[in-house]
KOLPA-974320 format. One record per residue (C-alpha): residue number from 0; residue in one letter; x negated, z, y negated. Coordinates in nm, 2 decimals, m for minus. Example, Ala and Ser with C-alpha at 12.3 -4.5 7.8 and 13.67 -1.06 7.14 Angstrom:
<site 0; "a"; <m1.23; 0.78; 0.45>>,
<site 1; "s"; <m1.37; 0.71; 0.11>>,
***
This chain:
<site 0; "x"; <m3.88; 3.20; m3.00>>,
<site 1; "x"; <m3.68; 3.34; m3.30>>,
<site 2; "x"; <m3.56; 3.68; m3.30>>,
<site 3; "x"; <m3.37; 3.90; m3.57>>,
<site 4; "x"; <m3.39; 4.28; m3.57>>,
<site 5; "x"; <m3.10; 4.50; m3.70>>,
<site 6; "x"; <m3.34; 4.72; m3.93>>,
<site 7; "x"; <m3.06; 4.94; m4.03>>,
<site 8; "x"; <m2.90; 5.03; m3.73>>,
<site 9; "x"; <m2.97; 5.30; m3.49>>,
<site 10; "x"; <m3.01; 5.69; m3.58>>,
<site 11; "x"; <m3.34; 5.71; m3.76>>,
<site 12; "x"; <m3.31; 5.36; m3.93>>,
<site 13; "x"; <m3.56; 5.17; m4.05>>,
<site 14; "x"; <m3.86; 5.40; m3.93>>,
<site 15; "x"; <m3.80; 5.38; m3.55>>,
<site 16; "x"; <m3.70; 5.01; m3.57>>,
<site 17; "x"; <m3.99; 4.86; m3.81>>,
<site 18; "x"; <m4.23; 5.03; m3.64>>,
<site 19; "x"; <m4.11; 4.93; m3.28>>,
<site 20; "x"; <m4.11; 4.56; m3.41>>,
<site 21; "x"; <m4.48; 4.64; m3.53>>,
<site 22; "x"; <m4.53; 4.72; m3.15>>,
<site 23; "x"; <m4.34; 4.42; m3.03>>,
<site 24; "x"; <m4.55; 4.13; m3.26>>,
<site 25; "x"; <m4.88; 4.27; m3.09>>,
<site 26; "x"; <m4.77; 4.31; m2.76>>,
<site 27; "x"; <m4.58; 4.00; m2.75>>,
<site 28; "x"; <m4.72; 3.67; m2.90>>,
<site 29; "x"; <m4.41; 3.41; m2.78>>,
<site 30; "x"; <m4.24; 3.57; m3.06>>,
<site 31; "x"; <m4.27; 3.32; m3.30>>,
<site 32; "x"; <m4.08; 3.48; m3.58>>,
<site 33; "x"; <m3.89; 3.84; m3.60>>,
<site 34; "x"; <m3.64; 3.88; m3.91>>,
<site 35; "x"; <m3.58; 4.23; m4.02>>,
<site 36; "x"; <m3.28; 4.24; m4.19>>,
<site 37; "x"; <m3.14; 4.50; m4.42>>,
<site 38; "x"; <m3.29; 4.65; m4.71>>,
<site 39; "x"; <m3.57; 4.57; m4.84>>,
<site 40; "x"; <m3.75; 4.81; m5.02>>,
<site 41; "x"; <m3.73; 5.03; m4.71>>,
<site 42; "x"; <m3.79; 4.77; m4.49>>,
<site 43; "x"; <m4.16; 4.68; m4.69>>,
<site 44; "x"; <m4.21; 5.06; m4.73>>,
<site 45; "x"; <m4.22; 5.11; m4.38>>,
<site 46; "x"; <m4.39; 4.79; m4.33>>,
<site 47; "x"; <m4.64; 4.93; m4.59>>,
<site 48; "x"; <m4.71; 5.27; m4.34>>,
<site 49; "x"; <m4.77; 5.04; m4.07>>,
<site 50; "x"; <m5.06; 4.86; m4.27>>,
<site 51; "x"; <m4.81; 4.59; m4.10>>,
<site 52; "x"; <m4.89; 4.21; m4.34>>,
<site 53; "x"; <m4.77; 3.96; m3.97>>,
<site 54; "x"; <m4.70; 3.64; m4.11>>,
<site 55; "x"; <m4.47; 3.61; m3.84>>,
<site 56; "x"; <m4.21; 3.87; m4.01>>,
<site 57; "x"; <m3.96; 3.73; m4.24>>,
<site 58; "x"; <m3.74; 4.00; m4.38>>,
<site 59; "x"; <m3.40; 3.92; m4.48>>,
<site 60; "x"; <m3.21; 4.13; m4.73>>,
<site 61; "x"; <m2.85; 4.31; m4.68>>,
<site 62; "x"; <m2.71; 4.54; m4.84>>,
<site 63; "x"; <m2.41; 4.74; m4.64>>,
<site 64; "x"; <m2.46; 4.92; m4.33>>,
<site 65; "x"; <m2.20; 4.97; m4.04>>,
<site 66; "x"; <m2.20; 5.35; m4.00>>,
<site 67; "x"; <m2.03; 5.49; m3.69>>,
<site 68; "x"; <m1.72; 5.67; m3.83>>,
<site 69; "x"; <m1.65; 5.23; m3.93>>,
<site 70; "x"; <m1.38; 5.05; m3.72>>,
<site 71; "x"; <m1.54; 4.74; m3.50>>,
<site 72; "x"; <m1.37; 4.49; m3.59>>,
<site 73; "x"; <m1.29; 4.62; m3.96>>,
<site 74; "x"; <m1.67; 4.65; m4.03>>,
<site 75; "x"; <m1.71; 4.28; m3.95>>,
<site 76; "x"; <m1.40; 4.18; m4.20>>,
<site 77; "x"; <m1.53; 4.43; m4.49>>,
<site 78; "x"; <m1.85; 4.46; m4.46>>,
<site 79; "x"; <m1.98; 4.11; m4.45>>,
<site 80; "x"; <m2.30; 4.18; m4.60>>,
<site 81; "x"; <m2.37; 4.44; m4.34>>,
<site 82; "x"; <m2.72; 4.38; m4.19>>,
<site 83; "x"; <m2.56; 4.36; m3.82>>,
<site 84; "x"; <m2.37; 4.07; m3.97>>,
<site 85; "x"; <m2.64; 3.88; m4.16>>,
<site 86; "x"; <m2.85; 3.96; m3.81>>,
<site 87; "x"; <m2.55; 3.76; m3.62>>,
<site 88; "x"; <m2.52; 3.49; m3.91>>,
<site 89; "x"; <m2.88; 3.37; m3.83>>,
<site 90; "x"; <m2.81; 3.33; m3.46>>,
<site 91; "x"; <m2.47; 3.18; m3.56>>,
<site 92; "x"; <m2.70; 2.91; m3.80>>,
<site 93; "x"; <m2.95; 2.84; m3.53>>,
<site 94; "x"; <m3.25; 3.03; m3.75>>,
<site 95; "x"; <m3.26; 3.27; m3.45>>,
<site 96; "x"; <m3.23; 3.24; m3.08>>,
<site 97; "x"; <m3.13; 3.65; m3.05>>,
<site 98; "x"; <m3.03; 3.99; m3.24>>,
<site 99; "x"; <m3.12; 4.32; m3.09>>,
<site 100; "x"; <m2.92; 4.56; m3.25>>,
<site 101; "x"; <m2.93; 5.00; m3.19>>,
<site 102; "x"; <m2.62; 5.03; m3.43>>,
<site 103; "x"; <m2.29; 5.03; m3.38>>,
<site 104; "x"; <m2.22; 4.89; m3.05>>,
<site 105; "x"; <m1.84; 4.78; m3.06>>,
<site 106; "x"; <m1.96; 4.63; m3.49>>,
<site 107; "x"; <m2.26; 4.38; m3.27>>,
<site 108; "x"; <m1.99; 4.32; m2.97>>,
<site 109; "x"; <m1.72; 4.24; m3.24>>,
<site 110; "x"; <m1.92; 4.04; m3.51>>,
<site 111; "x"; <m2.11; 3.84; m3.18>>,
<site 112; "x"; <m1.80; 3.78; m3.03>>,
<site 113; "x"; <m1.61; 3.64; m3.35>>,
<site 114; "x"; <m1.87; 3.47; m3.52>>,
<site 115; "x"; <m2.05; 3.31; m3.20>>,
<site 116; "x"; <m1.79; 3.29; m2.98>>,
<site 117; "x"; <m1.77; 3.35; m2.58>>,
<site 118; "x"; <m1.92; 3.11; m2.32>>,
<site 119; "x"; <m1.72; 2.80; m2.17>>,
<site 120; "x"; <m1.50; 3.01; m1.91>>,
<site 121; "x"; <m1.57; 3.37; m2.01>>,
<site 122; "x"; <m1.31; 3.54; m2.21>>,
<site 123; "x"; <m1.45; 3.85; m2.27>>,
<site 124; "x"; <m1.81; 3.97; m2.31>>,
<site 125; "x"; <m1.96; 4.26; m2.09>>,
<site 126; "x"; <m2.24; 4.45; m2.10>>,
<site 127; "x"; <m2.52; 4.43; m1.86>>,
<site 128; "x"; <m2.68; 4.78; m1.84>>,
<site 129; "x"; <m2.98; 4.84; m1.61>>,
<site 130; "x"; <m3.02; 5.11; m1.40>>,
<site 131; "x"; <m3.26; 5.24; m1.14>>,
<site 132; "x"; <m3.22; 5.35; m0.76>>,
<site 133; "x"; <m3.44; 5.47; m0.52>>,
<site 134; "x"; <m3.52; 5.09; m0.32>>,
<site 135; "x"; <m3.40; 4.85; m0.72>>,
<site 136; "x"; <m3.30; 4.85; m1.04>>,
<site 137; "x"; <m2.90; 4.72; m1.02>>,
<site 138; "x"; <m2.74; 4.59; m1.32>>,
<site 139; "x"; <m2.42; 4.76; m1.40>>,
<site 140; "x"; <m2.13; 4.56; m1.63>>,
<site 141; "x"; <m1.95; 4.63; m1.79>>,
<site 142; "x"; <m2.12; 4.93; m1.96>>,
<site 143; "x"; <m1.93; 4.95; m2.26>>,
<site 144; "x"; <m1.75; 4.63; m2.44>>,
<site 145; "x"; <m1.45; 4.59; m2.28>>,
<site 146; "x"; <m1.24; 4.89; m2.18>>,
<site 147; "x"; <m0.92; 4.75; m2.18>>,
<site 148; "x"; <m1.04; 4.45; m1.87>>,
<site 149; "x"; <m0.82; 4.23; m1.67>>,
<site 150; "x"; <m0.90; 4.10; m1.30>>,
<site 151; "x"; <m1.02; 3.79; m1.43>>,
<site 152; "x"; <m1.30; 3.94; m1.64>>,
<site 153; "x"; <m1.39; 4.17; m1.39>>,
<site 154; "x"; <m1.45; 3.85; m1.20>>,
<site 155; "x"; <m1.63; 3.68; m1.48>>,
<site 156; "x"; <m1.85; 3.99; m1.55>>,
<site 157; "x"; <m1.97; 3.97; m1.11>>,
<site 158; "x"; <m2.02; 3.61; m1.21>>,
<site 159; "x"; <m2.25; 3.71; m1.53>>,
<site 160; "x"; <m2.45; 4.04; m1.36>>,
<site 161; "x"; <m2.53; 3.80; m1.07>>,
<site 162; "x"; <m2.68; 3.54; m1.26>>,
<site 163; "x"; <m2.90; 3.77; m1.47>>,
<site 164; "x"; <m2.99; 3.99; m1.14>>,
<site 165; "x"; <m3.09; 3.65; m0.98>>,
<site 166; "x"; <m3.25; 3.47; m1.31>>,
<site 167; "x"; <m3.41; 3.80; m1.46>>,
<site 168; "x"; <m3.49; 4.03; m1.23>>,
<site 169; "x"; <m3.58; 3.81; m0.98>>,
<site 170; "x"; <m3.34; 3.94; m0.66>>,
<site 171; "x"; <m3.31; 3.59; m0.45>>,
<site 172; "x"; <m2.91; 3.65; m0.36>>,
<site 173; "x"; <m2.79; 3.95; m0.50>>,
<site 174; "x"; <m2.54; 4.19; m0.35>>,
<site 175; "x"; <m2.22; 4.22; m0.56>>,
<site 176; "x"; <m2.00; 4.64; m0.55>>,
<site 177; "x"; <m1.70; 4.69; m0.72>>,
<site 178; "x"; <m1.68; 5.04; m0.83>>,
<site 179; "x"; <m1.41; 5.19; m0.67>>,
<site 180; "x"; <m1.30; 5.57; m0.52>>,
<site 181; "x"; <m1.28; 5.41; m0.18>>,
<site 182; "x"; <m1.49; 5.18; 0.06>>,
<site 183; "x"; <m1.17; 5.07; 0.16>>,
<site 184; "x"; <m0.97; 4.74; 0.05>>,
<site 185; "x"; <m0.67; 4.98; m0.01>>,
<site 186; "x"; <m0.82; 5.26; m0.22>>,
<site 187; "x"; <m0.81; 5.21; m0.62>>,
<site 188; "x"; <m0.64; 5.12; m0.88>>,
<site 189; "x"; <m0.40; 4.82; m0.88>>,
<site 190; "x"; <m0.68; 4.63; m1.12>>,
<site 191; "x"; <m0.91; 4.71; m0.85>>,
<site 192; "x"; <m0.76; 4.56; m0.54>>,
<site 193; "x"; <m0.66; 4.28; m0.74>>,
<site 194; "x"; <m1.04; 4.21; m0.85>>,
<site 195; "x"; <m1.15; 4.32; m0.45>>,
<site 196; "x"; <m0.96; 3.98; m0.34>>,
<site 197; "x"; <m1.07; 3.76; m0.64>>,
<site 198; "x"; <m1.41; 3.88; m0.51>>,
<site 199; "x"; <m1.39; 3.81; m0.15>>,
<site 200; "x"; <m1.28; 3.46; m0.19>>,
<site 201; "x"; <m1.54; 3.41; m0.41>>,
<site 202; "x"; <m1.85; 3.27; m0.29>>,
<site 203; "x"; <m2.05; 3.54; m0.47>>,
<site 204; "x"; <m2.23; 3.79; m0.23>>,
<site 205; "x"; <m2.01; 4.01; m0.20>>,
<site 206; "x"; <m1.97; 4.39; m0.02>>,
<site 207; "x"; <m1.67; 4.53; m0.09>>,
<site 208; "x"; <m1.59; 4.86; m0.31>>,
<site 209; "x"; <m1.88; 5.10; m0.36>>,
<site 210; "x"; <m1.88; 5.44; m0.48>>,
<site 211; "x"; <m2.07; 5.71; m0.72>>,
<site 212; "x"; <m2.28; 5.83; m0.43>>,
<site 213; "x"; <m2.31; 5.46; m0.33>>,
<site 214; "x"; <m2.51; 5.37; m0.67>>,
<site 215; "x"; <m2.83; 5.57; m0.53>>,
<site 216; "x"; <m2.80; 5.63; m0.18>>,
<site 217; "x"; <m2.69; 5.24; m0.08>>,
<site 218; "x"; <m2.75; 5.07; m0.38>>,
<site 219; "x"; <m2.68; 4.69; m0.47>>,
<site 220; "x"; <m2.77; 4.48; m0.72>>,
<site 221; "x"; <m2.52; 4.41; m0.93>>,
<site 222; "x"; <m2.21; 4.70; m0.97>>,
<site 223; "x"; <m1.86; 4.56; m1.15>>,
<site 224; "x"; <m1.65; 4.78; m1.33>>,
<site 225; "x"; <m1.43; 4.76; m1.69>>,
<site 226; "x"; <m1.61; 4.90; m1.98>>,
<site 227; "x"; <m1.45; 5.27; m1.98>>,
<site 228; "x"; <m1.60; 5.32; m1.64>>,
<site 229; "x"; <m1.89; 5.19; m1.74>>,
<site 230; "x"; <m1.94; 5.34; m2.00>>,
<site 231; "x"; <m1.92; 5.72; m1.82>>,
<site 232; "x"; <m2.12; 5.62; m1.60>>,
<site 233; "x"; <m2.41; 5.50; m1.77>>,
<site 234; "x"; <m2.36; 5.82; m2.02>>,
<site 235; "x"; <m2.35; 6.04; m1.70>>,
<site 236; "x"; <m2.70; 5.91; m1.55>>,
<site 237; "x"; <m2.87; 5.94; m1.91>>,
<site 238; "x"; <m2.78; 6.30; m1.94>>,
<site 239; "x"; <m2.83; 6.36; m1.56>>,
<site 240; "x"; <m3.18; 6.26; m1.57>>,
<site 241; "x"; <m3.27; 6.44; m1.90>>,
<site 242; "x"; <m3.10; 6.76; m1.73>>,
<site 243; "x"; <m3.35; 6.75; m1.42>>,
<site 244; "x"; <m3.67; 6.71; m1.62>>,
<site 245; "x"; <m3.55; 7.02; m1.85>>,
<site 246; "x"; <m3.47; 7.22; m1.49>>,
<site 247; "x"; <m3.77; 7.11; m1.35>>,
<site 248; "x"; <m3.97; 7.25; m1.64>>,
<site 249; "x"; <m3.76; 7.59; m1.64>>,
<site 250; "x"; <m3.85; 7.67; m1.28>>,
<site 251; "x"; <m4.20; 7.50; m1.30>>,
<site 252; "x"; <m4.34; 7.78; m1.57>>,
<site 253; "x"; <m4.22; 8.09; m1.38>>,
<site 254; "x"; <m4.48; 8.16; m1.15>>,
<site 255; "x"; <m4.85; 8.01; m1.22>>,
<site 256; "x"; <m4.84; 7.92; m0.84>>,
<site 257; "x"; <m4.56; 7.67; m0.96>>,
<site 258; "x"; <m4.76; 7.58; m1.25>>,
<site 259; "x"; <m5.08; 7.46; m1.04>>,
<site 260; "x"; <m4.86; 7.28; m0.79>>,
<site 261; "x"; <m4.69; 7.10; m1.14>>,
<site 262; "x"; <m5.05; 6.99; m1.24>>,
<site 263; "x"; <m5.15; 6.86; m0.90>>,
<site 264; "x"; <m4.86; 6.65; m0.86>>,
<site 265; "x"; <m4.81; 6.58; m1.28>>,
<site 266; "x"; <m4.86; 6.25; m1.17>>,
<site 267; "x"; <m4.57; 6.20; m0.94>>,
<site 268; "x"; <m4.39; 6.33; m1.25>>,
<site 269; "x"; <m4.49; 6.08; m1.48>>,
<site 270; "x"; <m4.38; 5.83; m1.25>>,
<site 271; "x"; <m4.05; 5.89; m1.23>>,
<site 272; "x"; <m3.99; 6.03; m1.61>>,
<site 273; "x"; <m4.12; 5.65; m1.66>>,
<site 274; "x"; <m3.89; 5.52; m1.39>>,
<site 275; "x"; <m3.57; 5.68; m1.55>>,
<site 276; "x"; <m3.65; 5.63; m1.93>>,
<site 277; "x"; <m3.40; 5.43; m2.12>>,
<site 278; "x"; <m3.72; 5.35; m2.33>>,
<site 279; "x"; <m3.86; 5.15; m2.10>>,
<site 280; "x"; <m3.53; 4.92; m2.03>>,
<site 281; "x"; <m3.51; 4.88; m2.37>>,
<site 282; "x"; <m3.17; 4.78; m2.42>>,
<site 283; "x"; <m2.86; 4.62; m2.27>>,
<site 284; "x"; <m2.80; 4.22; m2.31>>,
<site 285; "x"; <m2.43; 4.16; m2.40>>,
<site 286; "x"; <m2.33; 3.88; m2.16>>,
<site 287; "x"; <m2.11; 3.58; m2.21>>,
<site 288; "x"; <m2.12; 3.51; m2.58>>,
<site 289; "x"; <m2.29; 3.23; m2.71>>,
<site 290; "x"; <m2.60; 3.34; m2.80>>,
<site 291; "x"; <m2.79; 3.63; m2.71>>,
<site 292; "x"; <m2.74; 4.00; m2.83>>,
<site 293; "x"; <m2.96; 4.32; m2.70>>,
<site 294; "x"; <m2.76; 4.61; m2.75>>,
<site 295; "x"; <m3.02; 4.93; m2.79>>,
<site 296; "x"; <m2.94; 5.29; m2.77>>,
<site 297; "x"; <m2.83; 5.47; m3.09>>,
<site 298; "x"; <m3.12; 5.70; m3.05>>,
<site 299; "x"; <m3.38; 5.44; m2.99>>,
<site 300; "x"; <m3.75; 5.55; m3.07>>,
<site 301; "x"; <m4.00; 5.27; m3.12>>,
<site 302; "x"; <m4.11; 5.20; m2.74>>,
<site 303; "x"; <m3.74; 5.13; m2.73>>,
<site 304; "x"; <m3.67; 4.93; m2.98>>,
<site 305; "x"; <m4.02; 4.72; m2.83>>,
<site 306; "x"; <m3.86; 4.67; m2.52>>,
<site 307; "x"; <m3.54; 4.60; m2.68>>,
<site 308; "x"; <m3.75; 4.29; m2.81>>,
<site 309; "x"; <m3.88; 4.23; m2.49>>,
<site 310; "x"; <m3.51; 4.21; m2.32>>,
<site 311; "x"; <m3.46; 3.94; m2.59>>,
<site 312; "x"; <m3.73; 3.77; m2.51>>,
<site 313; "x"; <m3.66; 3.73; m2.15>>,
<site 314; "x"; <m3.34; 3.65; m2.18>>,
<site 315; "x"; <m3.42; 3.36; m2.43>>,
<site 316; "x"; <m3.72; 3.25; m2.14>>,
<site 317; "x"; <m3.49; 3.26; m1.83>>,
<site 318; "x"; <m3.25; 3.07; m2.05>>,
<site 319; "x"; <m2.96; 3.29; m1.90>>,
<site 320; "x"; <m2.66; 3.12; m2.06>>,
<site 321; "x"; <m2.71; 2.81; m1.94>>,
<site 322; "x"; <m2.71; 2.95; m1.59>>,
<site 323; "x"; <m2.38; 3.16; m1.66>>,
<site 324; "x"; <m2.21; 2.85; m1.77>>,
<site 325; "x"; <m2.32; 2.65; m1.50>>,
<site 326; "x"; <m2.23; 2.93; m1.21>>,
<site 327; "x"; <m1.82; 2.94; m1.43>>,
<site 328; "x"; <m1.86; 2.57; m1.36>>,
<site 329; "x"; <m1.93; 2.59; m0.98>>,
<site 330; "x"; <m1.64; 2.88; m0.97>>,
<site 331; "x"; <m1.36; 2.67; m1.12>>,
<site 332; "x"; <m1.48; 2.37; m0.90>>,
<site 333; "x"; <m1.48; 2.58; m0.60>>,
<site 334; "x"; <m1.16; 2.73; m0.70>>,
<site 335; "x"; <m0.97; 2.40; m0.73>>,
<site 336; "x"; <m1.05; 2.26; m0.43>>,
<site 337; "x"; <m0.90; 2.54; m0.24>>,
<site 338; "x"; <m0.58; 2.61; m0.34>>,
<site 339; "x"; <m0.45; 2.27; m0.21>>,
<site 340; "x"; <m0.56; 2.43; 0.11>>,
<site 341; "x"; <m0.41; 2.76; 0.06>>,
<site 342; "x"; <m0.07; 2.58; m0.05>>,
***
């Protein structure tokens, strides 16, 4: 497998990112080749730190950057040379079978949406962000690339999160939430109740709305919402789990009664620091375009930007889009056949 690396992207650059592809080559052999692209004198610099010579790296030189003050889809029309866009362009050409990018999220949504297009039957992308509970880890989309979502790609996004929840992660018929304000059919938004039906005809597994306190306590695999809600929402459990640590640590160091019962149980703590890191997911896969894109956080160290590669890699092995094309298939099929009834 083929994968290209934004080197540029993120907010340390080049450092973080060269040095969590270094981790990635030795951890992970199916990586046939990795293409670094973006500059490269900084790119062999910090290959040069590294003591880094894997034949396997192929570094491919740009020369813009998308920085985050740029417009989406503006970056992708002016900035052609940017090294998100030459990272796209080798997917786009067949040289790669995925990008993983920690820059500019709405520059990789807009240039992999334009220059590889969406999937047979989906109209707009979503992101699939992973997040855990108490009893799973639940894919939430969309987390980000669409705020401005219709009923239909609501639909299409259930469609998506299932297939990667069932393919991926390995959950035999997963349970489908639409995030709502209410349990009930009624409660919502007018998009809302209009996706709730779409989804209960639907032959996807389906529970019915599911709120904030629902994502923890009575968790289900796979949680549908439009990119603005999303988006809160994932932002809301990052900084919700960073602000318990730092509590934790506050009241931990006041007494040295707390201190020894800290170190007895440090281990516990480890555990779940480990269970709640964004490093360790990695990064989010962009769903229904065609191709594959990992979209990493902005603030990715190098175990992130590792796992990042590893998402990639997964996603290339499961061979996801094939599945998402094939379940849009079975959906429209399904669909036809009833209406005649319902008419």
């Amino acid at each position: 497998m083929k994968i290209a690396l934004d080197a540029m992207g993120g907010d340390f650059g080049p450092p973080n990112l060269v040095a969590g592809a270094v981790m990635a080559l030795r951890d992970y052999p199916q990586i046939d080749k990795l293409y670094l692209v973006g500059d490269t004198g900084k790119i062999e610099a910090e290959l040069k730190t590294k003591a880094c010579s894997d034949p396997r790296i192929e570094i491919v030189h740009s020369t813009q950057v998308v920085e985050m003050s740029d417009g989406a889809v503006e970056s992708v029309r002016r900035k052609k040379d940017s090294s998100v866009s030459r990272a796209v362009d080798l997917v786009k050409r067949g040289a790669a079978d995925a990008i993983v990018s920690a820059g500019h999220t709405g520059a990789a949504v807009a240039a992999t949406t334009i220059k590889l297009r969406t999937l047979p039957g989906i109209d707009r992308p979503g992101i699939a962000a992973l997040i855990p509970s108490e009893t799973n880890v639940f894919v939430l989309i969309d987390a980000g690339a669409n705020s401005d979502a219709r009923a239909d790609h609501l639909l299409q996004y259930a469609i998506m999160g299932s297939v990667y929840s069932r393919h991926v992660l390995g959950y035999e018929n997963p349970e489908i939430g639409l995030m709502s304000i209410g349990g009930e059919d009624v409660k919502g938004t007018d998009l809302t109740k209009e996706v709730f039906k779409m989804l209960r005809d639907s032959s996807l597994n389906f529970r019915g709305n599911v709120e904030g306190h629902d994502l923890f306590a009575h968790p289900v695999e796979v949680v549908v919402c439009d990119g603005f809600v999303g988006n809160v929402i994932l932002k809301t459990c990052e900084s919700v789990g960073d602000a318990i640590f730092k509590w934790l640590k506050h009241e931990l160091v006041k007494s040295k009664v707390r201190m020894a019962g800290a170190y007895l149980a440090q281990g516990a703590f480890r555990a779940i620091k480990k269970r709640v890191n964004y490093e360790e997911y990695g990064g989010s896969v962009l769903l229904g375009v065609n191709g594959i894109c990992i979209i990493a956080h902005g603030a990715s160290t190098p175990l992130a930007i590792k796992n990042a590669l590893r998402v990639a890699a997964e996603s290339i092995e499961h061979e996801v889009n094939p599945h998402i094309i094939e379940e849009v298939r079975r959906y429209h099929e399904t669909t036809a056949q009833l209406e005649p009834a319902i008419r």
